[in-house]
C-alpha positions in Angstrom: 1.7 -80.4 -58.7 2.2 -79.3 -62.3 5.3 -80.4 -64.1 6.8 -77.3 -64.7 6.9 -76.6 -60.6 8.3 -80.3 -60.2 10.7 -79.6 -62.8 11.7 -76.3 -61.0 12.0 -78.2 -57.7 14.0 -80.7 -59.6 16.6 -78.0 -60.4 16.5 -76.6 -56.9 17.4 -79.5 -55.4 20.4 -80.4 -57.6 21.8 -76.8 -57.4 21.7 -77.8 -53.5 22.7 -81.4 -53.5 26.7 -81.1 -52.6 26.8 -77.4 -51.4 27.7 -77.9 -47.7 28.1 -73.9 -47.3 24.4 -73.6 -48.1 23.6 -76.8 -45.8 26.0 -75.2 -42.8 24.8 -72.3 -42.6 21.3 -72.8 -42.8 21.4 -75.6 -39.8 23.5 -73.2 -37.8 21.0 -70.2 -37.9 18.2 -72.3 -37.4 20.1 -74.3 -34.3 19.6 -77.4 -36.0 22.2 -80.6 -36.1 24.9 -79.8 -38.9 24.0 -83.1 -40.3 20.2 -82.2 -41.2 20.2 -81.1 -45.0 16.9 -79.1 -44.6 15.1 -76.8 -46.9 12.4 -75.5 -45.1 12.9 -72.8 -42.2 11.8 -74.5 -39.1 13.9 -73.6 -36.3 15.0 -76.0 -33.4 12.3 -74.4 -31.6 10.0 -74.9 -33.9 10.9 -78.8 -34.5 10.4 -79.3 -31.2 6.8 -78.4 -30.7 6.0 -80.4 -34.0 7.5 -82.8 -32.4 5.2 -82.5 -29.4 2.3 -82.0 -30.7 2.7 -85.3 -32.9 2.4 -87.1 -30.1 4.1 -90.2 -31.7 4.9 -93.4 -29.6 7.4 -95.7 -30.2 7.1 -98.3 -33.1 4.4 -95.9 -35.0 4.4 -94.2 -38.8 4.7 -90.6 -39.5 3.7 -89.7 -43.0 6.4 -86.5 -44.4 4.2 -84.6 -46.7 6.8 -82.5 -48.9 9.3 -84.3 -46.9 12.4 -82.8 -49.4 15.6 -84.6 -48.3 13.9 -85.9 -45.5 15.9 -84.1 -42.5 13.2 -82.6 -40.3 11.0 -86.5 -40.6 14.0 -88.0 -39.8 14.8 -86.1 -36.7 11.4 -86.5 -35.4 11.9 -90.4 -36.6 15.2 -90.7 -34.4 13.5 -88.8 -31.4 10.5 -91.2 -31.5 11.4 -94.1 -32.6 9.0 -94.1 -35.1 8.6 -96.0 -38.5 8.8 -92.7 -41.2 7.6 -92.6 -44.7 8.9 -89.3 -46.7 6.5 -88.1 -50.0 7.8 -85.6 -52.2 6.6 -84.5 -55.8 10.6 -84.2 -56.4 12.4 -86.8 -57.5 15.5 -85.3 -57.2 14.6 -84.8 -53.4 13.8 -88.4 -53.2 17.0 -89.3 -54.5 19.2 -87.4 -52.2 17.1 -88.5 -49.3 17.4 -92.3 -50.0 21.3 -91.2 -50.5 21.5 -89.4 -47.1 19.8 -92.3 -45.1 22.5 -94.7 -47.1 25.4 -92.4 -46.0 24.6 -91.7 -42.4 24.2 -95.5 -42.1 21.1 -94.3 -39.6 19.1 -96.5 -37.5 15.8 -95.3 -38.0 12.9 -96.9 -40.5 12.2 -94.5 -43.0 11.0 -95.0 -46.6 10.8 -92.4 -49.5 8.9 -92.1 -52.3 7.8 -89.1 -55.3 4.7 -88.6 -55.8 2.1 -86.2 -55.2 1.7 -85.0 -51.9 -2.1 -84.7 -52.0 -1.9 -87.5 -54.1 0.1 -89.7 -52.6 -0.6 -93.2 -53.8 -0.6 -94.6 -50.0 -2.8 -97.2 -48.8 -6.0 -95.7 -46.4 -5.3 -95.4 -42.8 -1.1 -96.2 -42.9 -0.1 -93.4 -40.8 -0.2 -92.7 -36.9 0.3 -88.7 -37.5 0.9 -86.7 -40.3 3.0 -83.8 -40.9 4.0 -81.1 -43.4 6.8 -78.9 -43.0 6.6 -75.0 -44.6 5.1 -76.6 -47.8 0.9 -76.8 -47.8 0.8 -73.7 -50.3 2.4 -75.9 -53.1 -0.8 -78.1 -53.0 -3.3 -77.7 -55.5 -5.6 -77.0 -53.2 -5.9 -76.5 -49.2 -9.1 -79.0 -49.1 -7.8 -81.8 -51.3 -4.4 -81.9 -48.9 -6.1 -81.9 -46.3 -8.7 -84.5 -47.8 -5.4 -86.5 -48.7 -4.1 -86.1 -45.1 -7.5 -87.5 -43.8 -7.7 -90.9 -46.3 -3.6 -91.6 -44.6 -4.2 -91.1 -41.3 -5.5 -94.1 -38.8 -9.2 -92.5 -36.7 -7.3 -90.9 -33.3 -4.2 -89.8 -35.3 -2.8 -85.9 -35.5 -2.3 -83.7 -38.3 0.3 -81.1 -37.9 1.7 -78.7 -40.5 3.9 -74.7 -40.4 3.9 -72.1 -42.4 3.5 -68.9 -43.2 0.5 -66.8 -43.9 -0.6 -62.7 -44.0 0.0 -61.4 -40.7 -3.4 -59.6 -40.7 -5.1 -63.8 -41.1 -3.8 -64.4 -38.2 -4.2 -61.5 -36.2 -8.0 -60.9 -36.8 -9.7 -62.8 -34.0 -13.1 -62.6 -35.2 -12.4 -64.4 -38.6 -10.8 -68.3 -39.2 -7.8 -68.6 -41.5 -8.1 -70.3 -44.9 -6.2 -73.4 -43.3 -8.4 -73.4 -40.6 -11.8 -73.4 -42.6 -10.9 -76.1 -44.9 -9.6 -78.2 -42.2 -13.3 -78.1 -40.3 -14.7 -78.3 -43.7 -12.8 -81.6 -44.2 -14.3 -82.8 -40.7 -11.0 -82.4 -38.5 -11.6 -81.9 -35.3 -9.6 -79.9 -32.3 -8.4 -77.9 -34.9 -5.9 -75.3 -33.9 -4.2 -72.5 -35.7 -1.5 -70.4 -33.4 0.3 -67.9 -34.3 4.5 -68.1 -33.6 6.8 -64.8 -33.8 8.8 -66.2 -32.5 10.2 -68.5 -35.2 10.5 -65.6 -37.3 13.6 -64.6 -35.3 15.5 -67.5 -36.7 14.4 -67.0 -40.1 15.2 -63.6 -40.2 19.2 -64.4 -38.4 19.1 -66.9 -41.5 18.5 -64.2 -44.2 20.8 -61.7 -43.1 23.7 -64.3 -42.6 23.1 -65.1 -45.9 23.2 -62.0 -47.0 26.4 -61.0 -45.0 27.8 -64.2 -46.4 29.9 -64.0 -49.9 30.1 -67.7 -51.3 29.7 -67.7 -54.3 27.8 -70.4 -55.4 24.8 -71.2 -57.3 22.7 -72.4 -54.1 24.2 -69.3 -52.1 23.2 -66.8 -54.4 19.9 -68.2 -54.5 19.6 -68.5 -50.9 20.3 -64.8 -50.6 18.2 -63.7 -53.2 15.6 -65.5 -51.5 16.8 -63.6 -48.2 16.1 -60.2 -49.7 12.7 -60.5 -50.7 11.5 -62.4 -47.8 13.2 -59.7 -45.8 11.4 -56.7 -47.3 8.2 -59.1 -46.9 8.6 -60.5 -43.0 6.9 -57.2 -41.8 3.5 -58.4 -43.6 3.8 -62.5 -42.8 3.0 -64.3 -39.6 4.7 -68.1 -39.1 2.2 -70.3 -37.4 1.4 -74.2 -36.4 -2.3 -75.9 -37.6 -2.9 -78.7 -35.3 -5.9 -81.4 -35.9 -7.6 -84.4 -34.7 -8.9 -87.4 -36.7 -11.7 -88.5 -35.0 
């Protein structure tokens, strides 16, 4: 990720770090603990079929790709009982998740470290599963995440990333999304792309309490800034799940 977007992020994540209006409402819309700090927009819902489709057993590692303060790794951490390490380009993010595990004085093993998130410094073949919330378009490119993801991840284990994409992608059934050709070209296998409208329903409660909402703080005006252009965009996007299989 170039500097200038890491320095960006940087910035983000401080105007965020002690606004618990921001944090509140966003974890209330999207029906998630009031602890979880999060900054992506998977719902509850949503969580749990990540969390599913993991498949994680007790005692294994979960890479966080993008993992930001490290909420929605930790959850599936404390769910699973699984060993977690959190990779962000932010440092800032990195910082406030190290803080937040501190804090919370939380049981689960989870590490955190900045770096690049298709270049991620790990050793080969650390990670049971693999997962990246809302936050594959800010790689430098689909095939060398996915390449990344691949080197990580143990033969057997499961990739599983959200987003959001063009609504017309997804709903042509005689063409494969960009996610899912460079995820065959990379050699996963059982790779799956499904649409989900349904998560949209949550994200769109979350803008329009935002926008309804008159804090006035630096992260709340941002967060309904953000609200109104997404808004007048959600008739043209499509949320969806990308599942694969390293075989």
């Amino acid at each position: 990720m170039a500097d200038e977007r890491v320095n960006r992020f940087d910035d983000w994540y401080e105007q965020m770090a002690d606004d618990e209006a921001r944090h509140q409402l966003v974890a209330e819309c999207l029906g998630l603990p009031s602890s979880m700090r999060v900054t992506g927009l998977l719902s509850a819902v949503g969580l749990a079929e990540v969390i599913d489709r993991l498949d994680l057993s007790f005692g294994q590692v979960l890479v966080d790709l993008a993992c930001g303060r490290g909420g929605y790794g930790r959850e599936v951490a404390r769910v699973r009982g699984v060993e977690l390490i959190g990779i962000d380009a932010s440092a800032v993010a990195i910082d406030q998740a190290r803080e937040d595990l501190r804090l919370d004085g939380a049981n689960e093993v989870a590490h955190f470290e900045a770096a690049s998130f298709d270049s991620t410094g790990l050793p080969d073949e650390v990670a049971d599963a693999v997962m990246c919330i809302d936050s594959y378009q800010f790689a430098s490119s689909l095939d060398a995440l996915f390449c990344e993801m691949w080197r990580i991840i143990r033969p057997g284990g499961r990739l599983v990333l959200t987003g959001a994409m063009r609504r017309l992608m997804l709903d042509d059934e005689h063409a494969a999304t960009p996610v899912e050709e460079s995820l065959t070209r990379i050699g996963w296998s059982d790779v799956r792309v499904s649409a989900r409208p349904d998560w949209l329903i949550a994200e769109e409660r979350l803008w329009r309490a935002a926008l309804a909402d008159s804090t006035s703080t630096p992260a709340m005006h941002a967060l309904r800034a953000e609200g109104a252009e997404l808004l007048q965009a959600m008739p043209q996007i499509q949320r969806f799940i990308a599942t694969g299989i390293r075989h």
